[in-house]
N, C-alpha and C positions, 0 to 999 in steps of 0.2 A: 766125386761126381762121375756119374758113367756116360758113356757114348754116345746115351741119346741125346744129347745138347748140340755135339756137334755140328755144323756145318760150313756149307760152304759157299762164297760168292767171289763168281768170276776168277776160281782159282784162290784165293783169299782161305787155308780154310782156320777157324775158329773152335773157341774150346766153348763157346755157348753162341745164343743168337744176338746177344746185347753190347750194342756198340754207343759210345758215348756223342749225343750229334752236337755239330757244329753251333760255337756259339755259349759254351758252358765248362769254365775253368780250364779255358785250353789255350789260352794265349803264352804259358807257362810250363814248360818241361817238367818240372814238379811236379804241378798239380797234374797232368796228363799221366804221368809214372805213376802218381800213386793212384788214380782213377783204376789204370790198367792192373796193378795189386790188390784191390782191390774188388774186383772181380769183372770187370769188363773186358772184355773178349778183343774189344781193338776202341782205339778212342780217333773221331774226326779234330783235325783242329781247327780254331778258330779262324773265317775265312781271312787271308791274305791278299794284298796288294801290290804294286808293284813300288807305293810310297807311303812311310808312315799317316796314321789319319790319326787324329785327336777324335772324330766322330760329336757326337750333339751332346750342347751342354745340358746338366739335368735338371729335369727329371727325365730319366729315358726309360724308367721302368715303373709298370702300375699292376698290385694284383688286384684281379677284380672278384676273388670266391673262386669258392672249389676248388682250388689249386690251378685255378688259370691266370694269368699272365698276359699284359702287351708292352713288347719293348720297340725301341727304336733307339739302339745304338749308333748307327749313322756308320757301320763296318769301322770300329775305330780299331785299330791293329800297328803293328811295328813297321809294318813291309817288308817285304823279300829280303831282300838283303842282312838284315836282322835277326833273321829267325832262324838262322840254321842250329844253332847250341840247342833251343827250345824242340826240334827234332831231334837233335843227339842226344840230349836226357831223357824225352820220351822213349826212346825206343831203347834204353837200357831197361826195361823192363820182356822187352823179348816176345813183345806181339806187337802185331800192326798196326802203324800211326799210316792213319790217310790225312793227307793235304787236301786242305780245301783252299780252294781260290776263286777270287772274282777279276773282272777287267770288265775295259770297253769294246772289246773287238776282237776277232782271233788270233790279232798277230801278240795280244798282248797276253791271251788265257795262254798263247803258246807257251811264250819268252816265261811265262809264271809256271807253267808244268814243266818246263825242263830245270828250274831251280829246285822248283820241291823235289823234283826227281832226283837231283843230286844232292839232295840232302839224306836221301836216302828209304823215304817215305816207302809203302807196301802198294800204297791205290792214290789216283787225287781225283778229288770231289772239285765239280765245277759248280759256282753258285749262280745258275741260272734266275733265282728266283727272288732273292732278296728284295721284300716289299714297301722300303722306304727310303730309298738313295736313289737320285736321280742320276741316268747314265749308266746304271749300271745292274744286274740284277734281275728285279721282274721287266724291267726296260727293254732288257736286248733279250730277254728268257721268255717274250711273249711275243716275238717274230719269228717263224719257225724258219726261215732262211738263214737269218745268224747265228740260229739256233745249231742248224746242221752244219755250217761253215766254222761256228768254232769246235763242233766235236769233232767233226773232219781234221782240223790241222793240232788239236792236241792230240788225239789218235796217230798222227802220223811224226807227234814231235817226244812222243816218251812208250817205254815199251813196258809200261805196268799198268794196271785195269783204271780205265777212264767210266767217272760215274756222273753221272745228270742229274744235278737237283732241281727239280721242278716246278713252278708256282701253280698254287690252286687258286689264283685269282686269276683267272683267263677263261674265256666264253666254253675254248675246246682244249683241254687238256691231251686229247688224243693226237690233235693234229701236231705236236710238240714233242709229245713220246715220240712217232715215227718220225717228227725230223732230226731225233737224237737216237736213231737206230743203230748209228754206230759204237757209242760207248757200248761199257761192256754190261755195266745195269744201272740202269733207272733207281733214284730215291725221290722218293711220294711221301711224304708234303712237303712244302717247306710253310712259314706261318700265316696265316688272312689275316688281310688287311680289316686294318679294325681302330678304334679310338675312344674317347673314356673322357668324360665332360666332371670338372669339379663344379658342379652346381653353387658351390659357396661364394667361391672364385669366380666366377661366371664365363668362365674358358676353359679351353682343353685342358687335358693335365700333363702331356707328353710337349716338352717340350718342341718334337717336331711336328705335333698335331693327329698323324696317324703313323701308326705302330705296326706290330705283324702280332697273331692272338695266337698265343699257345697251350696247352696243358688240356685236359679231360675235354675241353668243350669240342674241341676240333677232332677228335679219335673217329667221330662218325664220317667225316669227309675226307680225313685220311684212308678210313679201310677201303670205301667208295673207289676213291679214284685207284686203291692197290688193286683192287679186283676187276675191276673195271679195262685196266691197261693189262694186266696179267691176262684177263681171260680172250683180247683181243690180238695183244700182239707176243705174249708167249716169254717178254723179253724176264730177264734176271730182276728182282726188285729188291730195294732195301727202302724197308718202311716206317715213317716216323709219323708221329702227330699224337701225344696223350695217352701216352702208355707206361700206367705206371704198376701192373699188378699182370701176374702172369698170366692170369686170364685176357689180358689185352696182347698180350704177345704171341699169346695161342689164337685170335683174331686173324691180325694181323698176318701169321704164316698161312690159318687157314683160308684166308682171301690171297692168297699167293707173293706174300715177301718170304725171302729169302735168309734173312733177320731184319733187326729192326732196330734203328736209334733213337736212346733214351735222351732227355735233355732237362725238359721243367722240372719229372719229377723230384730233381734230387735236392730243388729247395722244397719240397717238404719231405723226404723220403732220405736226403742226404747222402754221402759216397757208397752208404752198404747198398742202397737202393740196387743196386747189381749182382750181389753175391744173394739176396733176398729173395729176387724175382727169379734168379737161376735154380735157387732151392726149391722155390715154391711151383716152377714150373717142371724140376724136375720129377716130383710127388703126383701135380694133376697131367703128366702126360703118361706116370705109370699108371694113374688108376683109371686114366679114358681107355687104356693100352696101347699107347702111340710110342711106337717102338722107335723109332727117329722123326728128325725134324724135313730131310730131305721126302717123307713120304708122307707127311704133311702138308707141307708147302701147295697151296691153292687146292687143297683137298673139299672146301667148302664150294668151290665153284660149283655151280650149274650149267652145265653146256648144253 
């Protein structure tokens, strides 16, 4: 593979633009090491707490076609304190494991970014946006006061690049980018809120009634909102929402992310779904002649 893959975010730099996002065989050091051998450039893990969750009984997962998806796991995870080995086996693979976490407040996203930090992690990921836990999530990640209060005190409580995931279930997603002006970049989307009727049954099918929707359906209101905040406020992005072919990743940079995390596709596209999209993108960006990704990056904009 040659050099035009590379990039780079918030100092972070990468041997492609494909990051595996949060939420998808990462609660496990294994499976993250071998995600990362298999051709992902850096893998987020799955968000953490500051106590183990059991999360919602199932069904928690429904596909609905086309490769879309609604889950509502209910953030079920180990907790802090359990997770350190699961970063010390990731990261024997020799590229960047970013921590993700969630809380209720910022004394608590604090106390949770200085553990991942000492585990060793490269970046941590805050889950502003998680669409079906109450308390926590799109909860406190759709008040831009808390919003800026907890990027402020993790900012000021660990010294590796702090990243904002954001909900597109909110009236003004702008007004939430600038109150998380201080992290180092912004990721655009996390999943819509969304739910799925067994007509037979004559009720929901998700056990917890609404879910967050992933895969191809949403790629159109993920690039929106990338371009959208790129072309406004200028800041670093990492862009996810239904991207499963390299032409979606070539999107995506050209509305101004920086790379982008992969997640649904890989229940149907499976682990190579990485080394796949890096081959295939490394082909259509020689025959556009796009000689790197940093000169790329929000090249579609219109100003």
């Amino acid at each position: 593979m040659s050099n035009r893959l590379q990039t780079v975010i918030s100092g972070l730099r990468l041997d492609n633009p494909l990051i595996l996002a949060s939420g998808i065989l990462d609660e496990n050091g294994y499976t993250m090491k071998r995600i990362l051998k298999e051709g992902a450039a850096a893998v987020v893990t799955k968000s953490i707490g500051s106590a183990e969750r059991s999360g919602y009984k199932p069904p928690v997962v429904v596909e609905i076609g086309g490769g879309n998806m609604i889950n509502a796991i209910g953030l079920a995870n180990p907790g802090i304190e359990n997770f350190g080995n699961e970063v010390k086996i990731a990261r024997e693979a020799g590229k960047p494991v970013i921590g993700s976490i969630f809380g209720a407040d910022a004394e608590e996203f604090s106390n949770l970014a200085k553990k991942m930090a000492s585990y060793g992690v490269s970046g941590i990921e805050l889950n502003l946006s998680c669409p079906h836990v109450k308390g926590v999530g799109q909860e406190i990640g759709s008040d831009p006061d808390l919003v800026e209060s907890i990027v402020g005190e993790v900012k000021r409580s660990v010294n590796i690049p702090v990243f904002a995931k954001l909900s597109p279930n909110v009236s003004d997603i702008m007004e939430l980018a600038k109150a998380a002006d201080r992290a180092d970049a912004l990721v655009l989307i996390n999943t819509v809120r969304a739910m799925a009727i067994d007509v037979y049954a004559r009720r929901p099918v998700l056990s917890n009634v609404y879910g967050g929707l992933s895969g191809p359906a949403i790629k159109p209101v993920g690039l929106r909102y990338v371009y959208e905040v790129k072309k406004e406020t200028g800041k670093e992005i990492i862009g996810v929402g239904g991207i499963q072919s390299a032409e979606d990743t070539l999107e995506y940079i050209m509305a101004g992310a920086s790379c982008v995390e992969i997640g649904t596709a890989l229940h149907t596209g499976g682990r190579s779904v990485f080394r796949a999209i890096s081959r295939d993108l490394e082909n259509l960006m020689a025959s556009e002649k796009l000689d790197s990704i940093s000169d790329t990056i929000g090249m579609a904009i219109q100003r």
